[in-house]
The first five atom37 places (N, CA, C, CB, O) and aatype in JSON, in Angstrom:
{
  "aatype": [20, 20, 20, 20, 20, 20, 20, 20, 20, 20, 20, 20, 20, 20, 20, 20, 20, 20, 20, 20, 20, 20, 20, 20, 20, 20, 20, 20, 20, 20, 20, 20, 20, 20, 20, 20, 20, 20, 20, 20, 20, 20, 20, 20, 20, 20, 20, 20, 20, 20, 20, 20, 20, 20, 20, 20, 20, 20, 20, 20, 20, 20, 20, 20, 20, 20, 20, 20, 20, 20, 20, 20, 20, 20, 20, 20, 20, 20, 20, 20, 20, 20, 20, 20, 20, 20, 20, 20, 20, 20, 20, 20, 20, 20, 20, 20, 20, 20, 20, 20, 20, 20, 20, 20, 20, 20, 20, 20, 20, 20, 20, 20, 20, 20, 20, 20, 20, 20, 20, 20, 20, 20, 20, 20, 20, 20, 20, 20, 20, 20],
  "atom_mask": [
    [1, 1, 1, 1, 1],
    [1, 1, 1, 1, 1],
    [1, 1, 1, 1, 1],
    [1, 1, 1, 1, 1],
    [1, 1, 1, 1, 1],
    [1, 1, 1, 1, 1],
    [1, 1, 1, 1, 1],
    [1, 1, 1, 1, 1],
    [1, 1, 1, 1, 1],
    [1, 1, 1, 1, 1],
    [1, 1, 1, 1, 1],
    [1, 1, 1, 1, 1],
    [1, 1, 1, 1, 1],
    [1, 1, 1, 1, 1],
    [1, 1, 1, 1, 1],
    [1, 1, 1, 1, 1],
    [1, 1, 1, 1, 1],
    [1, 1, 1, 1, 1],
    [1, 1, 1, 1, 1],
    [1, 1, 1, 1, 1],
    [1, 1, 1, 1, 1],
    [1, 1, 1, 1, 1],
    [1, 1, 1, 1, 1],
    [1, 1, 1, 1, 1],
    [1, 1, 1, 1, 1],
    [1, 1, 1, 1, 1],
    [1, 1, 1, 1, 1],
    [1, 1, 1, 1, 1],
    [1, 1, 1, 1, 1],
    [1, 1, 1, 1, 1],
    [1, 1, 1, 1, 1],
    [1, 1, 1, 1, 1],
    [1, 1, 1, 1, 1],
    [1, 1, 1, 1, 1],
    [1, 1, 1, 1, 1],
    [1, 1, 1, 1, 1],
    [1, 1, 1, 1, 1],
    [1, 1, 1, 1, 1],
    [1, 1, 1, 1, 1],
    [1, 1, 1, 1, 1],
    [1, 1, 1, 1, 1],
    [1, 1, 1, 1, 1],
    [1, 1, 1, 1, 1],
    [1, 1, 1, 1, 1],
    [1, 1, 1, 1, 1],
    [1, 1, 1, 1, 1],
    [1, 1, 1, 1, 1],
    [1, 1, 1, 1, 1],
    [1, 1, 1, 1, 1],
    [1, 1, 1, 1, 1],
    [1, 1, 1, 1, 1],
    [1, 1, 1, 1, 1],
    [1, 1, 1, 1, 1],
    [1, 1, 1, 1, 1],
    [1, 1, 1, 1, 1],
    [1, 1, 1, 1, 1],
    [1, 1, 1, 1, 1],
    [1, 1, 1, 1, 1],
    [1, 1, 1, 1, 1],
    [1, 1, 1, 1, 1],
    [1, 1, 1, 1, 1],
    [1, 1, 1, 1, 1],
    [1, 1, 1, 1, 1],
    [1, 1, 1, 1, 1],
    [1, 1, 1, 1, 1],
    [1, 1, 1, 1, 1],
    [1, 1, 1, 1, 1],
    [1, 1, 1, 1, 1],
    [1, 1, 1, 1, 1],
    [1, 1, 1, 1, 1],
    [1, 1, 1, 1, 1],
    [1, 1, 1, 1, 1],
    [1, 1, 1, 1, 1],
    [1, 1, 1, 1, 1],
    [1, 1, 1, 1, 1],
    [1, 1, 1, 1, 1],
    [1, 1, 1, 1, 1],
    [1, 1, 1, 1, 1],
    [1, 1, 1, 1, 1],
    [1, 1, 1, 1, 1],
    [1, 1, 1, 1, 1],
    [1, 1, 1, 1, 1],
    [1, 1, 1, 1, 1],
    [1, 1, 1, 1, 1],
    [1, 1, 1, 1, 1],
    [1, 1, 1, 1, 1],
    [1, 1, 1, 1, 1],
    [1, 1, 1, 1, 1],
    [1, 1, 1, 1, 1],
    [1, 1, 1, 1, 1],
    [1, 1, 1, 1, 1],
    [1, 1, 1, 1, 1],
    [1, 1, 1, 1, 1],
    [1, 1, 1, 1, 1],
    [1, 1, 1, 1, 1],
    [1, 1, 1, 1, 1],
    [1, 1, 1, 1, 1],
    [1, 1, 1, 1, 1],
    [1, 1, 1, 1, 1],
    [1, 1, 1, 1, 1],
    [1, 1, 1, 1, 1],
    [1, 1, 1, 1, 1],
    [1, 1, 1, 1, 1],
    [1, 1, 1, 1, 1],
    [1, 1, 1, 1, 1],
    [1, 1, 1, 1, 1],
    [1, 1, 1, 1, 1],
    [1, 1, 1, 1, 1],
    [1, 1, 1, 1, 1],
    [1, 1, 1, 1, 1],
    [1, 1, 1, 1, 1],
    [1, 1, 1, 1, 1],
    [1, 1, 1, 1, 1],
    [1, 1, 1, 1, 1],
    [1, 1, 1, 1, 1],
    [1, 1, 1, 1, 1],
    [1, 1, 1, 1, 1],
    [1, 1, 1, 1, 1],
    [1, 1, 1, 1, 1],
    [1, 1, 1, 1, 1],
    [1, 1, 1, 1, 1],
    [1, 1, 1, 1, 1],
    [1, 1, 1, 1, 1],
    [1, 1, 1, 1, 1],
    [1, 1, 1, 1, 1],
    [1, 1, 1, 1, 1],
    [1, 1, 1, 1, 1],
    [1, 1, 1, 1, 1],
    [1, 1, 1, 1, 1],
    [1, 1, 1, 1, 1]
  ],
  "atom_positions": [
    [[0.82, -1.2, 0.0], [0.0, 0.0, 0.0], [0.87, 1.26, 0.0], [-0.94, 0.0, 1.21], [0.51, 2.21, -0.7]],
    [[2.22, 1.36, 0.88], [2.61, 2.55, 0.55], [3.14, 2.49, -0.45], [3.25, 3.13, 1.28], [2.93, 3.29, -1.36]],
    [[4.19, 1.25, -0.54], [4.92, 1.52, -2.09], [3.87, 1.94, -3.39], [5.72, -0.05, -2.6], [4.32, 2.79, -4.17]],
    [[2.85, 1.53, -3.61], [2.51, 2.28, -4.14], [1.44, 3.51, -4.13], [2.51, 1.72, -4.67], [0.77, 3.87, -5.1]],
    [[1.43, 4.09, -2.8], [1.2, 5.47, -2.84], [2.78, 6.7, -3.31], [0.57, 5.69, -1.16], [2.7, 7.84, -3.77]],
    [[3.97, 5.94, -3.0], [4.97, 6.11, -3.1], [4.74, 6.53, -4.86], [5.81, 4.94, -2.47], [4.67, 7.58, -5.5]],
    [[4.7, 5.32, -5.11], [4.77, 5.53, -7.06], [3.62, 6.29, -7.57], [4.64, 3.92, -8.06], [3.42, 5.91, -8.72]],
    [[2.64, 7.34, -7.16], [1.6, 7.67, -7.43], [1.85, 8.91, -6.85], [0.56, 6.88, -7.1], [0.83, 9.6, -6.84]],
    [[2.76, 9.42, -6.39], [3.47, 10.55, -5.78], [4.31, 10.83, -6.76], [4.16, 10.33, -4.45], [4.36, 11.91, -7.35]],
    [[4.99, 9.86, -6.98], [6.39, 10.2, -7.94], [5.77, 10.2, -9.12], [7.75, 9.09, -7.96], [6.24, 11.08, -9.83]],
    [[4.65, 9.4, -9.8], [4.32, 9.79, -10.75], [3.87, 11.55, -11.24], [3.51, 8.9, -10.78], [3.98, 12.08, -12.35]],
    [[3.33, 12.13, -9.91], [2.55, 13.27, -10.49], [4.0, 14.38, -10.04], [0.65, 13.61, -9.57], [4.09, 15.58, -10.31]],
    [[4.77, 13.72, -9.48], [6.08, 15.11, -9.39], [6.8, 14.7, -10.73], [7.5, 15.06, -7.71], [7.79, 15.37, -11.01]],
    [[6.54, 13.96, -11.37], [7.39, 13.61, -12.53], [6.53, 14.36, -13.91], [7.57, 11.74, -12.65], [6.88, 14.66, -15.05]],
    [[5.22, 14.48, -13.15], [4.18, 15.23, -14.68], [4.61, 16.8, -14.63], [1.94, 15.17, -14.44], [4.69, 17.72, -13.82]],
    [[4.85, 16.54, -15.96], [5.23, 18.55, -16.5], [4.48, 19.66, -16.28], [5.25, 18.9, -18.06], [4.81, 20.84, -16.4]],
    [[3.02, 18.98, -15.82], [1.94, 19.93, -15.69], [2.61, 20.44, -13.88], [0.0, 19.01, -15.9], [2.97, 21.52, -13.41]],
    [[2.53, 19.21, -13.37], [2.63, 19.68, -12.04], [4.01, 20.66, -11.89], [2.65, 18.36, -11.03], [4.06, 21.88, -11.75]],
    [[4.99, 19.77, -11.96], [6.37, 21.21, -12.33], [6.03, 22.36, -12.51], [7.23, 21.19, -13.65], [6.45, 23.31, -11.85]],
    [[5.05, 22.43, -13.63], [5.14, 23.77, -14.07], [4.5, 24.7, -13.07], [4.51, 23.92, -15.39], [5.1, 25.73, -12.76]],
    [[3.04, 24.33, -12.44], [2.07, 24.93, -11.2], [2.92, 25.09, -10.14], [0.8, 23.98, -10.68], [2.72, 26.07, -9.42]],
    [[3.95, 24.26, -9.83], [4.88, 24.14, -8.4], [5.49, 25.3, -8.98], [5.99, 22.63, -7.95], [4.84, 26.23, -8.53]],
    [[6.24, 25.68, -9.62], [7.19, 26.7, -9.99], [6.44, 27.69, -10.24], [8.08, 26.44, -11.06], [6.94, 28.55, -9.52]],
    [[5.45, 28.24, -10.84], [4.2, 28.79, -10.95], [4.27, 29.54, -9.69], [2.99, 27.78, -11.13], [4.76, 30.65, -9.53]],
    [[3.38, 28.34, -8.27], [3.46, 28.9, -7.2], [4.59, 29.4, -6.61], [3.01, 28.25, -6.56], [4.62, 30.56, -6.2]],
    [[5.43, 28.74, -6.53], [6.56, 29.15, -6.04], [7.35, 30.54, -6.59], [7.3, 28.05, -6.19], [8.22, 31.0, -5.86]],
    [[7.08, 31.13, -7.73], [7.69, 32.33, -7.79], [6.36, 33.37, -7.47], [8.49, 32.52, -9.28], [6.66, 34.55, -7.6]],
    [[4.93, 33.12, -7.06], [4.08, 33.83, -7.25], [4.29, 34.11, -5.58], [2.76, 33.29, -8.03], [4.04, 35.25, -5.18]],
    [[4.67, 33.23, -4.75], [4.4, 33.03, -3.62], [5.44, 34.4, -3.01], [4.65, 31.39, -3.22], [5.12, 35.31, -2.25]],
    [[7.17, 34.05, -3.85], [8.34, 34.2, -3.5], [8.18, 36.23, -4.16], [9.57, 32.76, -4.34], [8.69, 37.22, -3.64]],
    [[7.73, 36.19, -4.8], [6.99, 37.66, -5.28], [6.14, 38.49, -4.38], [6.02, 37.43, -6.42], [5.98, 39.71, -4.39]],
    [[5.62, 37.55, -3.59], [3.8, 38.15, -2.47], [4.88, 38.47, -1.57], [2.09, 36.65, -1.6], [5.03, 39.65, -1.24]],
    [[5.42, 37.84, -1.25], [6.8, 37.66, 0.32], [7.64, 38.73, 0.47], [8.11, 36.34, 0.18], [7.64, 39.53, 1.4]],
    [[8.38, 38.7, -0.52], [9.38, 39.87, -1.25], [8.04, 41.23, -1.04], [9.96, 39.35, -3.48], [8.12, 41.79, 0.05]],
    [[7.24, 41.6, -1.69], [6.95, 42.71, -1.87], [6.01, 43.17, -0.03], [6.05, 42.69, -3.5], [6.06, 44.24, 0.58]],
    [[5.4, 42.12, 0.29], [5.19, 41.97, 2.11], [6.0, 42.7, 2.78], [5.48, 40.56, 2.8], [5.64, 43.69, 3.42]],
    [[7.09, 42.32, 2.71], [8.36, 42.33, 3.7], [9.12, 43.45, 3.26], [9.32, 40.96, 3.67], [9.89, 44.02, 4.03]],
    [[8.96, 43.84, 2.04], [9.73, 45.32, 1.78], [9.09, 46.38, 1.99], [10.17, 45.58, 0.48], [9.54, 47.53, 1.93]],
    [[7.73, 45.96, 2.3], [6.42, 47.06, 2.08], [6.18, 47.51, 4.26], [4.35, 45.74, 0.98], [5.84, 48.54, 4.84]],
    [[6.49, 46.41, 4.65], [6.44, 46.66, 6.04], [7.87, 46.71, 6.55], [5.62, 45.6, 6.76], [7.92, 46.55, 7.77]],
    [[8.79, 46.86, 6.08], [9.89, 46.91, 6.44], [9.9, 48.4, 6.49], [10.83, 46.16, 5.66], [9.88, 49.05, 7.54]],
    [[9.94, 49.05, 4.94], [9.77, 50.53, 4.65], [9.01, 51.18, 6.04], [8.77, 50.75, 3.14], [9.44, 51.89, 6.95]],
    [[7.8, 50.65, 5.77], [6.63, 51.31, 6.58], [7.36, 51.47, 8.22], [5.02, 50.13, 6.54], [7.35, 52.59, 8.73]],
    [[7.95, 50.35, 8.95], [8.41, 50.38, 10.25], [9.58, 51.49, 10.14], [8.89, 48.89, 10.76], [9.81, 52.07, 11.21]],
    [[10.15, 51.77, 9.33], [11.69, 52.79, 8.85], [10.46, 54.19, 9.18], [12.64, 52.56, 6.42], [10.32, 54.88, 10.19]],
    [[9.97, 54.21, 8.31], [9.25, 55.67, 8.21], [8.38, 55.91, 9.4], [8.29, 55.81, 6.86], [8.29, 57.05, 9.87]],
    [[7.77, 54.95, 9.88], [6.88, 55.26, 11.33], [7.45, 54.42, 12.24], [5.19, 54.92, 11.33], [6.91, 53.4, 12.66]],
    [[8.62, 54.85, 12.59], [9.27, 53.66, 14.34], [8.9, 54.73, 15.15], [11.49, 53.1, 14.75], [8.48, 54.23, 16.19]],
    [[8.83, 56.26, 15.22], [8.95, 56.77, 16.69], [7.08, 56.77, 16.26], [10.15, 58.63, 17.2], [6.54, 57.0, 17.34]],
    [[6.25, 56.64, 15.45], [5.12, 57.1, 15.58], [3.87, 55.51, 16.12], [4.89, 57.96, 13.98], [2.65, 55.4, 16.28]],
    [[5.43, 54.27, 16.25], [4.98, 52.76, 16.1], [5.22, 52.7, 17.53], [5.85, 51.57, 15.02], [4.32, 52.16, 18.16]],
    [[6.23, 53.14, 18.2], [7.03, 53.27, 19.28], [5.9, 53.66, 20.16], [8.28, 54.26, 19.15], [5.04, 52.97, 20.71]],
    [[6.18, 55.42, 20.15], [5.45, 55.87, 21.63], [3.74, 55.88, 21.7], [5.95, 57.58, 21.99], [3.27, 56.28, 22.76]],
    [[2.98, 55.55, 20.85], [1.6, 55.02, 21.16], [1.35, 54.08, 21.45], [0.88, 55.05, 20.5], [0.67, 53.89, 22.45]],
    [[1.9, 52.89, 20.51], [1.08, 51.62, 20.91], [2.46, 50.76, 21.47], [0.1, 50.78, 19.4], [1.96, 50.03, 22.33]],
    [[3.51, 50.54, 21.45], [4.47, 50.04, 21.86], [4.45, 50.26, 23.45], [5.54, 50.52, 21.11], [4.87, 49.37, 24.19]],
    [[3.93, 51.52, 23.97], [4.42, 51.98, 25.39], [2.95, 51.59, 25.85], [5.05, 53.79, 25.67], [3.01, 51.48, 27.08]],
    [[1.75, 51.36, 25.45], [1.03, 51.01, 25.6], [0.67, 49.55, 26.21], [0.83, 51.37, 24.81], [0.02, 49.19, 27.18]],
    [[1.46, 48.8, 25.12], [1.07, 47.25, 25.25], [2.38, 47.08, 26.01], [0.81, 46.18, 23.68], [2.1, 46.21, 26.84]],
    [[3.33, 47.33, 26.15], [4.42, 46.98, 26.98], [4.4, 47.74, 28.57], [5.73, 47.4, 26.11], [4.75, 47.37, 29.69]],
    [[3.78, 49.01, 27.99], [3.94, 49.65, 29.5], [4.96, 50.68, 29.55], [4.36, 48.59, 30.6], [5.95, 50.39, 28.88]],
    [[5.0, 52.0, 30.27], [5.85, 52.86, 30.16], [7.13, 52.4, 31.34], [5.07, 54.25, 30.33], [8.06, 53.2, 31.27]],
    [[7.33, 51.41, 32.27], [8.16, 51.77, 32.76], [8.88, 50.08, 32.27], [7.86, 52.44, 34.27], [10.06, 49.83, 32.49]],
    [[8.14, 49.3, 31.74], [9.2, 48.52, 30.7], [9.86, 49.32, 29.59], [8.46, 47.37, 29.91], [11.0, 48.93, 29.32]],
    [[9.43, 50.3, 28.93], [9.93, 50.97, 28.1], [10.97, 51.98, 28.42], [9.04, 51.42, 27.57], [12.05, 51.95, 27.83]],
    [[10.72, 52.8, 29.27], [11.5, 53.7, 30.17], [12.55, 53.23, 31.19], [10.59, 54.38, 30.89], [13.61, 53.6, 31.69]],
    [[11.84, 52.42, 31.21], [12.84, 51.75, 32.55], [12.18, 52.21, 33.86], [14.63, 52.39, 32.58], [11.81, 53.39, 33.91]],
    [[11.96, 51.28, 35.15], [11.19, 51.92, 36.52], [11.81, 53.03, 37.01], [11.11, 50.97, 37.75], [11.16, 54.01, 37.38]],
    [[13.15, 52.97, 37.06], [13.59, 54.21, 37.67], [13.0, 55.92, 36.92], [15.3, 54.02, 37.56], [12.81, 57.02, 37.43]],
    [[12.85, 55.33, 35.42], [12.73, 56.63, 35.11], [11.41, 57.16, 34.65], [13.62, 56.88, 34.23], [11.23, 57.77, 33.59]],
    [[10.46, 56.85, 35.6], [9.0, 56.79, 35.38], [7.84, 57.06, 36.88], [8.83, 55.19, 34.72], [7.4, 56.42, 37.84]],
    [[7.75, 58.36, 36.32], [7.37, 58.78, 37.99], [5.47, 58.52, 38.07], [7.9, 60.99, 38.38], [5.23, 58.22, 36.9]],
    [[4.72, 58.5, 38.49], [3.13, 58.62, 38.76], [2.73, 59.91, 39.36], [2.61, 57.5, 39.76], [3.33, 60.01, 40.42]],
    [[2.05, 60.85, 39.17], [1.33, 61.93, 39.32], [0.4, 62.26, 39.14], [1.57, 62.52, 39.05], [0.18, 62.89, 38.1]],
    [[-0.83, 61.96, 40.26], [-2.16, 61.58, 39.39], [-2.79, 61.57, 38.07], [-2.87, 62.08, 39.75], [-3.38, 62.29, 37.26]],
    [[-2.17, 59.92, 38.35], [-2.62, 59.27, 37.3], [-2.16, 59.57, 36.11], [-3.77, 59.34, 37.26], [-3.04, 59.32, 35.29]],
    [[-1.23, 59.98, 35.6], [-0.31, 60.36, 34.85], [1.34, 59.75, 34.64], [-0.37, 61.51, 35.22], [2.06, 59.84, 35.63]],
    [[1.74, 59.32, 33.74], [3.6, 58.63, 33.48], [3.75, 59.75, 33.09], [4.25, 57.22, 32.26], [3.29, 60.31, 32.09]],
    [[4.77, 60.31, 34.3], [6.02, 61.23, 33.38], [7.48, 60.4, 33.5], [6.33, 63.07, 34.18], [7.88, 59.67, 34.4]],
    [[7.97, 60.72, 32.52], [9.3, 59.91, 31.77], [10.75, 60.87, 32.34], [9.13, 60.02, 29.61], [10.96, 61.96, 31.82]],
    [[11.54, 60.42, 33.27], [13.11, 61.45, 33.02], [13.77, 60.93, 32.15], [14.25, 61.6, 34.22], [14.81, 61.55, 31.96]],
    [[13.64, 59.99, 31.46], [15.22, 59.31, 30.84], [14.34, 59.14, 28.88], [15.87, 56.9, 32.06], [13.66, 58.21, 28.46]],
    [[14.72, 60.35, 28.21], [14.04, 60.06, 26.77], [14.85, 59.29, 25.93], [13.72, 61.33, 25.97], [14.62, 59.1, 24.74]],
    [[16.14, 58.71, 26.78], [17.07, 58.06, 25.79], [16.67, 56.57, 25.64], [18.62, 58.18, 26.28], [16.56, 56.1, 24.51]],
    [[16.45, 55.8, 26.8], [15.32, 54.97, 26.26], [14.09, 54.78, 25.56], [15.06, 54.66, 26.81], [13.78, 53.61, 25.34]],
    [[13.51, 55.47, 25.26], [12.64, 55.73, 24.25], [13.59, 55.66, 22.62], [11.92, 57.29, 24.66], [13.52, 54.8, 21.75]],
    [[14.2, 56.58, 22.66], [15.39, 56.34, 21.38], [15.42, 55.5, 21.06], [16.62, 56.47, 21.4], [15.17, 55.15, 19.9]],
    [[15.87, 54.55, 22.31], [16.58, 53.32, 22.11], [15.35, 52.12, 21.45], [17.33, 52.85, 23.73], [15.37, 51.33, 20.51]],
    [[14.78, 52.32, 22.04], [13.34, 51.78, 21.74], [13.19, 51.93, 19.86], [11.99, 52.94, 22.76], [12.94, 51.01, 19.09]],
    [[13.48, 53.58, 19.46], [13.07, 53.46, 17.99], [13.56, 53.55, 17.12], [12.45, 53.97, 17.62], [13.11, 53.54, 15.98]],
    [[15.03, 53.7, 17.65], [15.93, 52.71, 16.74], [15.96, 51.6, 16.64], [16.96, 52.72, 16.86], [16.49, 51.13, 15.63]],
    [[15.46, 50.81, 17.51], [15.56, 48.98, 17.37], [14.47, 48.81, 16.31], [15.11, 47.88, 19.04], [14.71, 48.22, 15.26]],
    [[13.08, 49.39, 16.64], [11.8, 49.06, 15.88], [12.47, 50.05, 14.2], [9.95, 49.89, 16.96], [12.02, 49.95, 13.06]],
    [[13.31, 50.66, 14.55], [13.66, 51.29, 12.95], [14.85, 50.1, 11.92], [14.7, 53.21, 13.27], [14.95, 49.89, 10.71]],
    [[15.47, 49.63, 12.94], [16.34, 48.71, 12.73], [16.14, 47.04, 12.2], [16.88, 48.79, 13.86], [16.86, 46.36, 11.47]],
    [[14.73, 46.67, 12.99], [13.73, 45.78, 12.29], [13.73, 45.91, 11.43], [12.67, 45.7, 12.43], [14.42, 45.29, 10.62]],
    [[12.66, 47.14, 11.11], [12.29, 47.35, 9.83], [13.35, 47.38, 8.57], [11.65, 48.52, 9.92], [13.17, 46.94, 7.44]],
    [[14.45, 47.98, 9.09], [15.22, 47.88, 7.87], [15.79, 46.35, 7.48], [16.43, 48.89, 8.04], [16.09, 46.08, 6.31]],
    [[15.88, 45.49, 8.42], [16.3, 44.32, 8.06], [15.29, 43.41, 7.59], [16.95, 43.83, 9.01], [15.69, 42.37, 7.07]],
    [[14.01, 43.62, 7.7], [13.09, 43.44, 7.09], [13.01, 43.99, 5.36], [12.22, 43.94, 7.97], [13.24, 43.37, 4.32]],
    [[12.77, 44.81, 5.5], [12.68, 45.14, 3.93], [14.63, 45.18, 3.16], [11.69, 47.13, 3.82], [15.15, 45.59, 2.12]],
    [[14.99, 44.66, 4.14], [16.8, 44.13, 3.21], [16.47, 43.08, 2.52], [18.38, 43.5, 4.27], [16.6, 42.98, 1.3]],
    [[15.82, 41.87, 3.58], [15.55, 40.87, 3.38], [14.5, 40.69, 2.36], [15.39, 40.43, 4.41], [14.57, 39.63, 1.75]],
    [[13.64, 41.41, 2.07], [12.39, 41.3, 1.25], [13.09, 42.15, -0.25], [10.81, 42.21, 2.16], [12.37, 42.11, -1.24]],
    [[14.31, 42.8, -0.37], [14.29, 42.99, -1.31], [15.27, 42.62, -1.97], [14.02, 43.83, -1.38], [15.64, 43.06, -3.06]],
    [[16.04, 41.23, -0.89], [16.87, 40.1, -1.43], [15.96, 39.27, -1.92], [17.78, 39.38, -0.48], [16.43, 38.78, -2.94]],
    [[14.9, 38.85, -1.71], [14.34, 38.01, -2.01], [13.54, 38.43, -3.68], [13.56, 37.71, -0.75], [13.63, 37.74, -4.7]],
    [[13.07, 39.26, -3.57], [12.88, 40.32, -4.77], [13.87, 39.99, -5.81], [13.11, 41.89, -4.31], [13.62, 39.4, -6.86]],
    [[15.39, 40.58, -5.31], [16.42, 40.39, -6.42], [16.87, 39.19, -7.03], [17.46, 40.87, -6.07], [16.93, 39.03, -8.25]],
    [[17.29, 38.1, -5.94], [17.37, 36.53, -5.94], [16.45, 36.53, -7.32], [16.65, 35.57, -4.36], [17.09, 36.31, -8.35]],
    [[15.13, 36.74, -7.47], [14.53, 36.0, -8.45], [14.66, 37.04, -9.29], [13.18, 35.38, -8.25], [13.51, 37.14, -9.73]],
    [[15.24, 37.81, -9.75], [15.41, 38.82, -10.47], [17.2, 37.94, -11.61], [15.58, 40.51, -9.12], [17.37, 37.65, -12.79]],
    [[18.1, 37.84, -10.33], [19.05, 37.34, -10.88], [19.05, 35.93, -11.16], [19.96, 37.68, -10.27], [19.87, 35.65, -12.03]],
    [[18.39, 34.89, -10.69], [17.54, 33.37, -11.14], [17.53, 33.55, -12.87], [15.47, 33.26, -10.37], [18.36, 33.17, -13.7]],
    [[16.52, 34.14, -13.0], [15.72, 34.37, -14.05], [16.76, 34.97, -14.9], [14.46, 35.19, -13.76], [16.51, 34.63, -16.05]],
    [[17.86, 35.75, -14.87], [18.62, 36.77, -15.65], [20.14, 35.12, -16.01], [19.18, 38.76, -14.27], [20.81, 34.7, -16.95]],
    [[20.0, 34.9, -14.98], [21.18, 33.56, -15.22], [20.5, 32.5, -16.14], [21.64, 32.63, -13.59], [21.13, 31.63, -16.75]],
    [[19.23, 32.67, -16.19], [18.83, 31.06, -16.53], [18.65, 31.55, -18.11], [17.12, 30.21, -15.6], [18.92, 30.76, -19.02]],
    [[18.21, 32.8, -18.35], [18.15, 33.39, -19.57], [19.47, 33.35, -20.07], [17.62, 34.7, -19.53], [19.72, 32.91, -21.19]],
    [[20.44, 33.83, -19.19], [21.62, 33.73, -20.03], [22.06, 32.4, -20.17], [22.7, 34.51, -19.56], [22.74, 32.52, -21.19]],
    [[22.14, 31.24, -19.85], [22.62, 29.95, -20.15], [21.66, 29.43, -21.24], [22.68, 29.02, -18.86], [22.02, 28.46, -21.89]],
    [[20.41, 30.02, -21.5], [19.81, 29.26, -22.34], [20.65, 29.73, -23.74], [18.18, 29.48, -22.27], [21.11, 28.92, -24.55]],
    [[20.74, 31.03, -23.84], [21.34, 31.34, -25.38], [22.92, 31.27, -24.9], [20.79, 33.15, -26.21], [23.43, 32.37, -25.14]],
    [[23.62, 30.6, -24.46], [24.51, 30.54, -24.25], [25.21, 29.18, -24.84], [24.45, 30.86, -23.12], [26.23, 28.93, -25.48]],
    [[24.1, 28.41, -24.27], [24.08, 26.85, -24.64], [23.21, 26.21, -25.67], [23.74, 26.14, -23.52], [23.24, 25.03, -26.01]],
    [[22.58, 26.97, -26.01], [21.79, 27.04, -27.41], [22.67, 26.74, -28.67], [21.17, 28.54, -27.62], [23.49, 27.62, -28.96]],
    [[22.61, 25.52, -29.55], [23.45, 25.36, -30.56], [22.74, 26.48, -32.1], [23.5, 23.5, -30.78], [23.22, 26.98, -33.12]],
    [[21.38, 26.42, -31.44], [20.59, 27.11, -32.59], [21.21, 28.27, -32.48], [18.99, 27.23, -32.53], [21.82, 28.57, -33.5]],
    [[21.3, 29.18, -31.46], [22.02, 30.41, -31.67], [23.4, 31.34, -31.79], [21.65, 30.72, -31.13], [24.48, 30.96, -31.34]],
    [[23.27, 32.18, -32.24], [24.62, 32.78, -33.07], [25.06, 33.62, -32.37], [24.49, 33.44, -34.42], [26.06, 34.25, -32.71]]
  ]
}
């Protein structure tokens, strides 16, 4: 029974149709990913201090962010002494982002230069061509 679910597997990775849909998906997929990841990468670069001090200090809390020492209470109010943690804070979320959209627009290029190599070996190795 498995051996031949085995051969009924290998048969349809061996059909040209399927190749072609796998590769199909796979650059449609590797395209969605790439343009994802460069698109929120950008976006975190251009809004880290505006990603930072609303909702970041929010869901984390101002004196995880600040640090306890530098986070006083006054009815009912966080005031902050130390704004260099905060910085620090949006450079990291700026620093994400940029390694994010590095990565998304390696992935971008990768199939940019794939495609530019495979073009060139075809007329390269082509006897038909001159």
């Amino acid at each position: 029974m498995i051996k031949t679910l085995e051969k009924t597997i290998s048969r349809i990775r061996e059909n040209a149709l399927w190749r072609y849909f796998s590769q199909k998906a796979k650059t449609v997929i590797r395209l969605y990913l790439g343009q994802i990841m460069l698109g929120t990468g950008i976006f975190m670069v251009l809004f880290g201090p505006k990603i930072v001090d609303p909702f970041l200090v929010k869901i984390l809390g101002p004196r995880i962010v600040f640090g306890k020492a530098n986070v006083m209470l006054e009815e009912g109010v966080y005031l902050t002494t130390n704004q260099a943690a905060l910085i620090k804070w949006i450079v990291g979320v700026m620093l994400t982002g940029l390694i994010i959209a590095i990565g998304g627009f390696a992935i971008l290029w990768i199939k940019k230069i794939k495609k530019a190599h495979a073009e060139s070996l075809e007329t390269t190795h082509n006897p038909n061509t001159f």
